[in-house]
TIDRENNU-183026 format. One line per 10 residues: their letters; for each residue x, y, z of C-alpha. Coordinates in Angstrom, 3 decimals. Layout:
<nugus>
A	X,Y,Z | ...
</nugus>
This chain:
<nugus>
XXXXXXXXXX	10.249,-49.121,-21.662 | 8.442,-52.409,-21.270 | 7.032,-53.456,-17.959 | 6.908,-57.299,-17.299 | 3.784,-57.280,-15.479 | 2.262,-56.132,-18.632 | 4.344,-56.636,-21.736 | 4.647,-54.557,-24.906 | 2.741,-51.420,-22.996 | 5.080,-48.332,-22.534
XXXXXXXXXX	3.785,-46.461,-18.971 | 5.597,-42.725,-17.979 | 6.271,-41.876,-14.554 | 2.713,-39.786,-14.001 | 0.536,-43.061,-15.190 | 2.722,-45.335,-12.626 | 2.129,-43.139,-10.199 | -1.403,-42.334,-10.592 | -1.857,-46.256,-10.594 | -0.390,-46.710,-7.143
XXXXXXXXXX	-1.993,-44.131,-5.733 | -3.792,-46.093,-4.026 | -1.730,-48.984,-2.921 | 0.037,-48.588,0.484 | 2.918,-50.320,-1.062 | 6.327,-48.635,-0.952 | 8.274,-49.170,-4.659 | 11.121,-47.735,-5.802 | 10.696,-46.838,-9.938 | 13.608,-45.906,-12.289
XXXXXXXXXX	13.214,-42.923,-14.154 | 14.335,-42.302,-17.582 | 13.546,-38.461,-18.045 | 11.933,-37.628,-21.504 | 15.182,-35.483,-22.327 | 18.049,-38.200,-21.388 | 16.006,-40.703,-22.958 | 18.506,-40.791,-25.995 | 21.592,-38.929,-24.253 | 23.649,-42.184,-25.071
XXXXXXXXXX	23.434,-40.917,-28.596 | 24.951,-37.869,-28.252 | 28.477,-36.803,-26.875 | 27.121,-34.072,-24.843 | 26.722,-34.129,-21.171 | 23.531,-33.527,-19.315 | 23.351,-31.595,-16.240 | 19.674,-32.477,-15.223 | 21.014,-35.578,-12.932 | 18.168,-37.274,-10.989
XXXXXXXXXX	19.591,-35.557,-7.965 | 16.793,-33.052,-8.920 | 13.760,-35.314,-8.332 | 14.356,-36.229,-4.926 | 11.712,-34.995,-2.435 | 7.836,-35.146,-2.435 | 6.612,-37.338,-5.897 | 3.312,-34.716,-5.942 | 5.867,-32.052,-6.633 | 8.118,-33.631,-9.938
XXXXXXXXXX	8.507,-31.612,-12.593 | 6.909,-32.508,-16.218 | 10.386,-33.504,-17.449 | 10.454,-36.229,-15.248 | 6.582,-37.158,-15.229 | 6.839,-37.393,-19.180 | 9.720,-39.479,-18.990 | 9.670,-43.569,-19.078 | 9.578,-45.624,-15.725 | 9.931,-49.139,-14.794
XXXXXXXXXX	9.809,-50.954,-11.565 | 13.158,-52.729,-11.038 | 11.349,-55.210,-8.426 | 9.988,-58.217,-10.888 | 7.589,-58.821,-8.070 | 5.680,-55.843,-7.889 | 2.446,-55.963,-9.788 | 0.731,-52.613,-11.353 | -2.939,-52.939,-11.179 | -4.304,-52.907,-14.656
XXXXXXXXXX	-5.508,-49.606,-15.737 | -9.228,-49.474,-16.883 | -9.744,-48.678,-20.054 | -12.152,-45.326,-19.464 | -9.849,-44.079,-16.935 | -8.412,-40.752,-18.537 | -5.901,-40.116,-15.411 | -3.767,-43.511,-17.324 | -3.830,-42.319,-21.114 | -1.075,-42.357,-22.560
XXXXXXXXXX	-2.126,-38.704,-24.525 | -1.546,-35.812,-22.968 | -4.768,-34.269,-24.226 | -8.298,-35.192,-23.093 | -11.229,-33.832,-25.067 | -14.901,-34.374,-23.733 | -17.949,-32.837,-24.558 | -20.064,-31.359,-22.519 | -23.308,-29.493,-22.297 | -23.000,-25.415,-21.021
XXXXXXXXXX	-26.525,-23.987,-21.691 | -28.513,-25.915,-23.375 | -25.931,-26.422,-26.003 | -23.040,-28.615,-27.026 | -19.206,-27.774,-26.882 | -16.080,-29.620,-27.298 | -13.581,-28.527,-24.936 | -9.526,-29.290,-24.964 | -7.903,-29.030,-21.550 | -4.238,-29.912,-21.510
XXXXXXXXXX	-2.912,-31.912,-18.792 | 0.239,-30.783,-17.409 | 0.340,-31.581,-13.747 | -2.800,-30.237,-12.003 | -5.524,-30.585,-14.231 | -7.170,-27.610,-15.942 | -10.873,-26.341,-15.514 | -13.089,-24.201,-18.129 | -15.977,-22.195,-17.557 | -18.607,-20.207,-19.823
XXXXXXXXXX	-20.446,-17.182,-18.307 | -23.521,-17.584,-20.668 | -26.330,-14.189,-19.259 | -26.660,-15.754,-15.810 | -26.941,-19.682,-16.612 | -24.192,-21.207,-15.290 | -22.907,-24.917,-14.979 | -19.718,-25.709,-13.811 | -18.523,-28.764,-15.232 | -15.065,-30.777,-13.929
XXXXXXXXXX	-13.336,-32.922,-15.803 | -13.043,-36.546,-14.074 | -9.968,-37.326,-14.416 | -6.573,-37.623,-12.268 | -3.935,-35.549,-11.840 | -0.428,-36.000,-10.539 | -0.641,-33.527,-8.227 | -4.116,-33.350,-6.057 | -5.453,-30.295,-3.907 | -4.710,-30.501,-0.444
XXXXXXXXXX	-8.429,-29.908,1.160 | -7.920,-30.954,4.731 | -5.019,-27.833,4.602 | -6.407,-24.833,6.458 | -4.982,-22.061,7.237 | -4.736,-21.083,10.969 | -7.561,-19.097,12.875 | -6.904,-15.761,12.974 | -6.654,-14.447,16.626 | -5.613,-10.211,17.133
XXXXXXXXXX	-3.468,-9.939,20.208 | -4.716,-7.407,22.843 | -4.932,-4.318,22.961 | -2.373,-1.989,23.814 | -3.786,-0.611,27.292 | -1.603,2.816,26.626 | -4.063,4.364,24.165 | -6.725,4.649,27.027 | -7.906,8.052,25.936 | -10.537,9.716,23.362
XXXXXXXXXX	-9.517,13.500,23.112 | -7.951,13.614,19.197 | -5.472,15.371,20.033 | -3.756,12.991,22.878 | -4.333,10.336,20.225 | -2.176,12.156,17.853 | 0.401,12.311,20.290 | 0.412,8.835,21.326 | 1.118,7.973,17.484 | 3.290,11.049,16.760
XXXXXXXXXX	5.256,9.324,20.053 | 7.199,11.300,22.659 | 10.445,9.622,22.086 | 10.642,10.755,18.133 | 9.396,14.486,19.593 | 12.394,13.814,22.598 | 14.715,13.121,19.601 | 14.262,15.849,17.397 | 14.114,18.550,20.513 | 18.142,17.095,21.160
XXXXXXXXXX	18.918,16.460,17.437 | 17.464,20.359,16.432 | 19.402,22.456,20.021 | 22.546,20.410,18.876 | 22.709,21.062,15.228 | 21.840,24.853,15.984 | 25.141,24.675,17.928 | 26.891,23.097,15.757 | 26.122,26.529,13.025 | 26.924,28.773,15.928
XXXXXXXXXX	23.567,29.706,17.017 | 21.400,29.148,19.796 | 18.320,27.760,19.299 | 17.087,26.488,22.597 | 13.923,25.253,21.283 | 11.255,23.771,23.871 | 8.457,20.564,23.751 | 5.813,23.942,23.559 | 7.392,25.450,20.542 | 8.280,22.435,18.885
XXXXXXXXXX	3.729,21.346,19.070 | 3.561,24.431,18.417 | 5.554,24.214,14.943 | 3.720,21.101,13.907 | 0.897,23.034,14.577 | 1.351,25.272,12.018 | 2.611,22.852,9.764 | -0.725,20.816,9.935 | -2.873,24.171,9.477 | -0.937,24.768,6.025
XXXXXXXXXX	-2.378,21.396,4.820 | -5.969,22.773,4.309 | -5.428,26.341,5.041 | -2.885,26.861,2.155 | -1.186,30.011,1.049 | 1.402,31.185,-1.860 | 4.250,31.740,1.085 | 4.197,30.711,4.350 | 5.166,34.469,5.279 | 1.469,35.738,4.454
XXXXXXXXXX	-0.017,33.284,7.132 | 1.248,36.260,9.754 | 0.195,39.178,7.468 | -1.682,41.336,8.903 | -3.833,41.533,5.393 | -7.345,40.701,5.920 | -7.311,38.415,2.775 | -4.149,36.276,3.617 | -3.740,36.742,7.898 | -4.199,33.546,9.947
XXXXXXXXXX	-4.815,34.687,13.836 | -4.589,31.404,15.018 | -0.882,31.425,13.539 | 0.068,35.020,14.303 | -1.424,34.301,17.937 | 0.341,31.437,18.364 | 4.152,32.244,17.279 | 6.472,34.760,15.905 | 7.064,34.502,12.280 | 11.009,35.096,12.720
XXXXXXXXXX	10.832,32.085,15.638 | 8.952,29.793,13.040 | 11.866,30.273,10.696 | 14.441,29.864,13.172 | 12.708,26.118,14.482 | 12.221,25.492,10.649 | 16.059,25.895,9.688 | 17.520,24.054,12.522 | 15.335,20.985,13.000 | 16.659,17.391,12.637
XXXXXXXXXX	16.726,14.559,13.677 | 20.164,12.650,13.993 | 23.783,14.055,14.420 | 25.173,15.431,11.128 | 28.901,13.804,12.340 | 27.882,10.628,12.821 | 26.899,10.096,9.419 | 26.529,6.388,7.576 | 26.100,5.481,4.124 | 22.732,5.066,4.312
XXXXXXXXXX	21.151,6.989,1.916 | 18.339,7.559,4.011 | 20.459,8.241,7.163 | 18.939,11.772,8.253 | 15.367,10.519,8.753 | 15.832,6.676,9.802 | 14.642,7.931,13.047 | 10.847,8.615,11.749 | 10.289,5.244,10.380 | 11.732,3.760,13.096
XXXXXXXXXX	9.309,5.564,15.664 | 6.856,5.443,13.958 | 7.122,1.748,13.332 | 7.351,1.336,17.017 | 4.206,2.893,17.939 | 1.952,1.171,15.030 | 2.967,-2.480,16.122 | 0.953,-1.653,19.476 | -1.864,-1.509,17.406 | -3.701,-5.251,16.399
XXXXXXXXXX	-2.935,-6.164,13.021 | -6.348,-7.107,11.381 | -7.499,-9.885,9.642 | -7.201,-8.365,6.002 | -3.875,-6.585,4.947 | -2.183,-5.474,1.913 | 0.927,-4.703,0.499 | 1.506,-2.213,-1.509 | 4.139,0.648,-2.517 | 3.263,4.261,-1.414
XXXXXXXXXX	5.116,7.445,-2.897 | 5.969,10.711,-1.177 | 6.260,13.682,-3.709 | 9.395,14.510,-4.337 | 10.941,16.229,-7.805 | 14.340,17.454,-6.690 | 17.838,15.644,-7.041 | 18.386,12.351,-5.175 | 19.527,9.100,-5.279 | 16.641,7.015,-4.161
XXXXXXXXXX	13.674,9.198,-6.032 | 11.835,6.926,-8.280 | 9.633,6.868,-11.212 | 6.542,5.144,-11.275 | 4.342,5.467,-14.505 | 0.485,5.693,-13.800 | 0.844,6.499,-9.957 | -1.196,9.507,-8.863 | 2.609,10.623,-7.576 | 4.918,9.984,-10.250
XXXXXXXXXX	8.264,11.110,-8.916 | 9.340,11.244,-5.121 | 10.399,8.801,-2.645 | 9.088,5.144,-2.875 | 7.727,3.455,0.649 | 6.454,-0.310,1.126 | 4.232,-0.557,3.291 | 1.513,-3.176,5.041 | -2.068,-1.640,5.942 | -5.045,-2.863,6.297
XXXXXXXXXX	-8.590,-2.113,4.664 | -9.318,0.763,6.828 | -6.190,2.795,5.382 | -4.504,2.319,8.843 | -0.254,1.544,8.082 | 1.118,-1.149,10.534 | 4.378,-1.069,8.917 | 6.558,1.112,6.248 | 9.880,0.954,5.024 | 11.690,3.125,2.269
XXXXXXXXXX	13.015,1.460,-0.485 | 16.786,2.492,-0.738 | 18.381,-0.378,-2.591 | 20.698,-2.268,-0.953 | 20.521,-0.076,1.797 | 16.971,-1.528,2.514 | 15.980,-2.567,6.247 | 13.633,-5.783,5.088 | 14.989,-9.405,4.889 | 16.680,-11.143,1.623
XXXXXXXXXX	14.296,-14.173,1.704 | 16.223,-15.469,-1.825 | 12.843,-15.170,-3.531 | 13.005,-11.951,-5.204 | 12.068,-8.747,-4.456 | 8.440,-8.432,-4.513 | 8.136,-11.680,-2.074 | 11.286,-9.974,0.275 | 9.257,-7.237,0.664 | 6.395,-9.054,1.546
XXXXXXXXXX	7.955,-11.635,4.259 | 9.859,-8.676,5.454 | 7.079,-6.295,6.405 | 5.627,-9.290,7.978 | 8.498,-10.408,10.131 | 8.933,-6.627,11.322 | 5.351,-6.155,12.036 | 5.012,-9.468,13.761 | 2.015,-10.366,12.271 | 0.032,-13.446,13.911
XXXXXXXXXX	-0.632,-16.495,11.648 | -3.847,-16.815,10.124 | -3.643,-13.198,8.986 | -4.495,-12.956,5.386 | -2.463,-10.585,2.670 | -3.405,-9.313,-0.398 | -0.672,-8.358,-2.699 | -0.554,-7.215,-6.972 | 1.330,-8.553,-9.211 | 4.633,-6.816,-8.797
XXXXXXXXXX	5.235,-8.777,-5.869 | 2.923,-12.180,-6.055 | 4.977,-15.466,-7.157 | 3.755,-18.971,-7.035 | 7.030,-19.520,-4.449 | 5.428,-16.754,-2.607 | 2.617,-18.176,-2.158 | 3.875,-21.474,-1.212 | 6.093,-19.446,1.824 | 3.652,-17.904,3.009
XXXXXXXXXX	1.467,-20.888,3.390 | 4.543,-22.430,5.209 | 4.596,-19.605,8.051 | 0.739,-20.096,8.141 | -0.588,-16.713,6.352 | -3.552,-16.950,3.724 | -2.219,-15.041,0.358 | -4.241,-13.917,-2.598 | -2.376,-11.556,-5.350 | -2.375,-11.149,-8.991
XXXXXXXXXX	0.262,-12.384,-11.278 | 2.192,-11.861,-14.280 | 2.468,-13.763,-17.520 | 6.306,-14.325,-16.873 | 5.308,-15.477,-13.306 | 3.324,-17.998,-14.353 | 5.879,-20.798,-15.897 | 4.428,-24.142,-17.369 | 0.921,-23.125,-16.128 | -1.496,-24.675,-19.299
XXXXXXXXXX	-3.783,-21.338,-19.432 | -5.364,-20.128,-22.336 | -2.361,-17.030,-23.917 | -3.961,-13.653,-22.755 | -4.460,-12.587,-26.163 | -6.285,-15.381,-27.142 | -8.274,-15.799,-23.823 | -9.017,-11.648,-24.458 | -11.359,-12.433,-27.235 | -14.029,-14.822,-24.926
XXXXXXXXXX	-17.599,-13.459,-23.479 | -16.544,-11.388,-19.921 | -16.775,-13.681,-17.073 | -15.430,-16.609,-18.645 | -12.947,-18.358,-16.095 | -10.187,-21.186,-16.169 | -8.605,-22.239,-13.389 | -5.728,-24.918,-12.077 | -5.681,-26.629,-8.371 | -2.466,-27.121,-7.409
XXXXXXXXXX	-1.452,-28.737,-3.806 | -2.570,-25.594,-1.606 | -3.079,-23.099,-4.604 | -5.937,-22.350,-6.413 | -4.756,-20.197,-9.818 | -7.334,-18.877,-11.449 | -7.611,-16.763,-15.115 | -10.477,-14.510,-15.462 | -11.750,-12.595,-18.525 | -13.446,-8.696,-17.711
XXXXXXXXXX	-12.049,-5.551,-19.128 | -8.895,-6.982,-19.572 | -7.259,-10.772,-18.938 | -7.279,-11.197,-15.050 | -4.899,-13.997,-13.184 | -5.001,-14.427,-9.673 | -3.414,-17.052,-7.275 | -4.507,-18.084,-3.646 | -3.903,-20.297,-1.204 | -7.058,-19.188,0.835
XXXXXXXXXX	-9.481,-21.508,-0.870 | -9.438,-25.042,-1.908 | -12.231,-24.983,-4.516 | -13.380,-22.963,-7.276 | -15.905,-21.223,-6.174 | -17.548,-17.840,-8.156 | -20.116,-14.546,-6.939 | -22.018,-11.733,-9.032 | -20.658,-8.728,-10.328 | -21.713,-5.924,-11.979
XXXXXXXXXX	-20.756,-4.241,-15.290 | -21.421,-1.975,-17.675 | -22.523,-2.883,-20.735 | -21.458,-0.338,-23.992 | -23.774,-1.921,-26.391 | -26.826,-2.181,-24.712 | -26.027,0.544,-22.144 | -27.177,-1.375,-19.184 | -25.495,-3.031,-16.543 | -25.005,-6.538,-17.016
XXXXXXXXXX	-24.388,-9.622,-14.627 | -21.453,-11.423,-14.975 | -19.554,-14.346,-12.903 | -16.815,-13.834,-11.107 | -14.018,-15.722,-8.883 | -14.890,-15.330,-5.498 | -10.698,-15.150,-5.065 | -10.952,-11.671,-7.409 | -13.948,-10.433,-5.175 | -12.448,-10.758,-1.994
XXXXXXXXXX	-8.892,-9.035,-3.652 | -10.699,-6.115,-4.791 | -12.453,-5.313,-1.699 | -9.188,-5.960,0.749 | -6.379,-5.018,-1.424 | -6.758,-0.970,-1.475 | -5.980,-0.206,2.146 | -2.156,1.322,1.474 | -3.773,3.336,-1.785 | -6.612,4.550,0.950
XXXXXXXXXX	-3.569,6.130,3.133 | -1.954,7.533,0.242 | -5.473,9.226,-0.540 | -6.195,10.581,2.804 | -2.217,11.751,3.350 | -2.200,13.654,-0.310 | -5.734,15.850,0.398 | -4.716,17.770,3.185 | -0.868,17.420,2.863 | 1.368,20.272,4.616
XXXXXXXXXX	2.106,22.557,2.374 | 5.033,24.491,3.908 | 8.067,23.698,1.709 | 11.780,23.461,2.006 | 14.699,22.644,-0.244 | 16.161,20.360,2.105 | 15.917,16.673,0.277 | 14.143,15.244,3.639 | 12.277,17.820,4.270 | 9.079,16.090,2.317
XXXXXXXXXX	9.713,12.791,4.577 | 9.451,14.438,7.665 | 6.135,16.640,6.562 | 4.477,13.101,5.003 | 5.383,11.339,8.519 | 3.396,13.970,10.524 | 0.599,13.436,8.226 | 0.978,10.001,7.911 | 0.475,9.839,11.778 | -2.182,12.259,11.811
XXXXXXXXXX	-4.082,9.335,9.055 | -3.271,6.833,11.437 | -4.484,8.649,14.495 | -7.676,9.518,12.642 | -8.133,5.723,11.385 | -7.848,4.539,15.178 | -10.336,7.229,16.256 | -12.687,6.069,14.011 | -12.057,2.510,14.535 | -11.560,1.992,17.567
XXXXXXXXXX	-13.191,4.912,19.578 | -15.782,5.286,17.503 | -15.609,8.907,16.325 | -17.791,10.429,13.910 | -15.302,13.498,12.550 | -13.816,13.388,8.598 | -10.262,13.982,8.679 | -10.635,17.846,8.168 | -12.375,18.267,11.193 | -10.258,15.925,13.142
XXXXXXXXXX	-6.819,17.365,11.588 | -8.472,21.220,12.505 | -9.028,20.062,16.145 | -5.536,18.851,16.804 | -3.873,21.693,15.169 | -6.109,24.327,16.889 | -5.236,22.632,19.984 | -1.924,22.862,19.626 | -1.632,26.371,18.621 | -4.411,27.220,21.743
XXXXXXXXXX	-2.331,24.672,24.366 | 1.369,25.345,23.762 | 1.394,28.475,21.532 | 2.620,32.189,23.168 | 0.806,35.027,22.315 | 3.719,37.680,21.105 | 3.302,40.937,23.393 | 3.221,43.548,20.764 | 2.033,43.756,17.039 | 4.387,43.403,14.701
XXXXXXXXXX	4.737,46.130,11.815 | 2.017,46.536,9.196 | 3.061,44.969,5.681 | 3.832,47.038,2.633 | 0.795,45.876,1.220 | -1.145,47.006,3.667 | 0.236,50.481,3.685 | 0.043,50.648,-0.262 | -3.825,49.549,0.179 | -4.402,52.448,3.027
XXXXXXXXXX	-2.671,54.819,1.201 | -4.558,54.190,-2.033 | -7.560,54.949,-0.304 | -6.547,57.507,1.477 | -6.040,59.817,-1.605 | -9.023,59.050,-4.102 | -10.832,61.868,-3.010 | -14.133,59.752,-2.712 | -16.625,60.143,-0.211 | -14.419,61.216,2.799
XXXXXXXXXX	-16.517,62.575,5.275 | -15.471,63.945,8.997 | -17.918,62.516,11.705 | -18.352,62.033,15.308 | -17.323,58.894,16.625 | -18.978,59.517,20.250 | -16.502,57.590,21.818 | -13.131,58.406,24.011 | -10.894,60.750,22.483 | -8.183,59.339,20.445
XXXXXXXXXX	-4.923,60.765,18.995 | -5.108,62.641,15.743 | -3.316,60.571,12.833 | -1.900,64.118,11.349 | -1.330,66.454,14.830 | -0.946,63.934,17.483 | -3.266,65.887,19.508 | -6.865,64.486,21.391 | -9.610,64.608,19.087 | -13.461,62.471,19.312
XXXXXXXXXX	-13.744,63.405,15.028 | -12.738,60.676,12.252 | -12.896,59.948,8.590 | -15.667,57.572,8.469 | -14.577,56.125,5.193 | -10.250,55.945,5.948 | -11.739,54.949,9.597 | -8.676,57.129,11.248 | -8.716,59.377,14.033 | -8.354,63.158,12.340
XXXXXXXXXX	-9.520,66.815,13.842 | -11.543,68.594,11.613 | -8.709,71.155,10.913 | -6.816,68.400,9.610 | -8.940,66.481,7.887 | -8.138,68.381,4.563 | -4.490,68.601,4.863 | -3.831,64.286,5.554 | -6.474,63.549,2.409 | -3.956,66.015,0.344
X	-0.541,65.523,1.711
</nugus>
């Protein structure tokens, strides 16, 4: 449409704006949108009213920027665009040339919005190069996001013995709990259980000593054979009493059930929860999904291709760098405990875990691509968190970048990236295509990094984002939980379905306990030796020694016996000690068999090596 300040020129909405942009003048223009332009020649209706446009002018979508404007006030004048100024062109293609190198190179950037940046990674020699021109929608610099300040400390966890550490995040009220929850299902089955706080440490005790003491059965750790007997264990608690604790413990009220899926071990996560919000939230989290092993019949098990875990239970969860988890929540559908934020599901989880951890603003999250979104990212700028994830193809809408498979075939380290209001969105190019988004950074800036090189069988220099480095070195706290849980896992098993939950909680919390020590106390133990000093502990503080020995295993006997009649080197000899009680008379006798090791007179010796 004509404009009568300068007749027979045709101007879209972006080029009127871009030409005010710096007039303080308030004008009202009247859009004609690129695809109602000819709607009078058609008898269809169109449903894209200009209801839609209302709001901030930086944020219009291209429908409406393409489309024709005119100024219905006669008096307004539009400054008259210079002729070299690319942000009024009419195309919506710029090409310049530039020099990357030492050499020459046209380059095509399409300008859709933001405006689009290139840039070659060329053995070391590097020049970025912007393209001068503007764009409807310019980065915000002056935004910042808020300084990060931890609350205090939680004065409770005062102490640096491991094992009252472990209890304060394995917390009395979940061990209250399942004490009532265990005596009142045993009465419910008829039986009395009566089960104490000493048995029940005890118990986990045990259960923590099967995670890197491992056997076939859990049976053989009170064997009495020298190759399988645990004398911790058998020192600790009778093997029929471990049973008894094992099939009556739980931890809610079988006749009060709910529909919640996940109704018999709500209490853990909810404890547990509890107890990790005391702890300050650092200045680096992720977000990621954690999986607890699982390959029997349920309704919630999941199956996730590539994990380290394939099948089992899925848990989101928010840690930070050191592997410590501040908050966790099973995924159960519907029956889910985070917010609906009406952004999806990956950004719902997100906002959720952050609401229920109350995390402080300025706290930054790192997120991949299953739950970043550009509306994501724009939220959590809103509620004041930084927020740096990778993103999907489909996520990315009418973003101009080069198409994967195309952008797959450039030198590693090449980069493109898009400023957008507070989000930087930037495409990078290593052993596979590479698209990140963040709103922690206003410019483009890029670091070093290392690679290996096949052909030359060195390790190269590249370029790379600075947004990608500080991803990869914050992102893998939840995997670093999932790592520590899985190597010394307890290894008792029970075909109950939440049976695995409650053995991953206790070593979930013994992770936990162990991060903190390390962190915050400044301990110098690995996680074996810290899990092996709470469990001895345990089994040393609250265990009973039984008052007689239980009877030998058939094993044992089949071994003795074995021995006992290969007429091998069976010798009588004189101990020199106290008499002792003949194995085949009964009577007093100061002669053994110093091979069989047994108490025998010498008149007897031949008859119990025969008989």
């Amino acid at each position: 449409m004509a404009d009568a300040n300068h007749p027979g020129k045709r101007y879209t909405v972006a080029e009127i704006l871009a030409m005010l942009q710096d007039s303080e003048t308030v004008a009202d223009i009247t859009v004609v949108p690129e695809s109602e332009m000819h709607a009078h020649d058609t008898d269809c209706d169109s449903d894209q009213s200009d209801d839609e446009a209302t709001g901030d002018h930086n944020r219009l979508p291209s429908r409406i920027l393409k489309g024709e404007g005119f100024l219905p006030n006669s008096d307004m004048q539009l400054p008259n665009p210079p002729d070299d100024d690319p942000g009024c062109s009419s195309s919506v293609s710029q090409t310049e040339t530039r020099k990357v190198s030492g050499t020459n190179e046209k380059v095509t950037s399409q300008i859709v919005g933001p405006m689009l940046h290139k840039t070659k990674n060329q053995d070391r020699k590097f020049k970025k190069i912007k393209i001068a021109a503007k764009a409807p929608a310019q980065a915000n610099k002056k935004y910042q996001i808020p300084r990060y300040v931890p609350k205090e400390h939680d004065p409770g966890f005062t102490s640096d013995d491991p094992v009252d550490i472990f209890l304060a995040f394995y917390p009395k009220s979940l061990r209250d709990v399942t004490l009532e929850m265990s005596n009142l299902y045993a009465e419910q089955k008829g039986k009395t259980l009566n089960l104490t706080e000493d048995e029940l440490l005890t118990f986990y005790g045990i259960l923590l000593i099967s995670g890197y003491n491992t056997v076939p059965r859990r049976r053989l750790l009170w064997s009495d054979d020298c190759d399988v007997s645990n004398n911790a264990v058998k020192d600790a608690m009778r093997r029929n009493r471990f049973d008894e604790i094992m099939s009556s413990v739980h931890l809610v009220d079988n006749m009060k059930i709910t529909a919640d899926p996940f109704f018999k071990v709500r209490p853990l996560f909810k404890h547990l929860n509890d107890i990790n919000n005391a702890i300050p939230i650092a200045e680096h989290v992720a977000v990621d999904e954690m999986m607890i092993e699982y390959f029997g019949r349920h309704g919630c098990k999941q199956f996730i291709r590539g994990k380290p875990i394939r099948f089992g239970y899925k848990i989101w969860s928010l840690a930070s760098s050191s592997g410590f988890v501040h908050q966790m929540a099973p995924y159960v559908g519907s029956h889910t405990h985070l917010v609906e934020t009406g952004l999806g599901q990956g950004p719902s989880v997100v906002l959720g875990l952050a609401e229920k951890a109350e995390v402080p603003p300025g706290v930054k999250f790192y997120h991949d691509n299953l739950f970043t979104t550009l509306s994501l990212v724009d939220e959590m700028t809103l509620r004041g968190y930084g927020s740096c994830g990778t993103m999907r193809q489909t996520q990315l809408h009418n973003v101009p970048f080069t198409a994967p498979q195309t952008f797959k075939k450039t030198p590693r380290g090449d980069a493109e990236y898009l400023v957008e209001a507070e989000k930087l969105i930037v495409r990078w190019n290593d052993n596979s295509v590479v698209t990140v988004v963040s709103n922690m950074e206003r410019e483009f800036t890029e670091t070093e990094a290392k690679r290996w090189n096949k052909q030359k069988r060195t390790m190269d220099k590249v370029r790379q984002p600075k947004c990608i480095q500080d991803y990869n070195t914050h992102m893998g706290g939840v995997d670093l939980h999932d790592q520590f849980v899985s190597r010394y896992r307890v290894n008792i098993r029970s075909k109950k379905w939440w049976w695995p939950c409650f053995s991953w909680a206790l070593n979930s919390a013994m992770v936990n306990s162990w991060c903190y020590y390390r962190s915050w106390k400044s301990g110098e133990k690995d996680l074996l030796s810290f899990q092996r000093l709470v469990a001895q502990t345990l089994l040393l503080r609250h265990g009973t020694k039984p008052s007689r020995q239980g009877r030998r295993s058939s094993m044992a006997v089949a071994i003795t016996d074995a021995t006992r009649f290969d007429n091998l080197n069976h010798w009588p000899c004189n101990t020199g000690s106290r008499y002792k009680r003949c194995k085949n008379c009964g009577g007093r006798t100061s002669f053994a068999c110093g091979k069989c090791d047994v108490p025998l007179h010498v008149e007897c010796f031949k008859k119990y090596h025969t008989e």
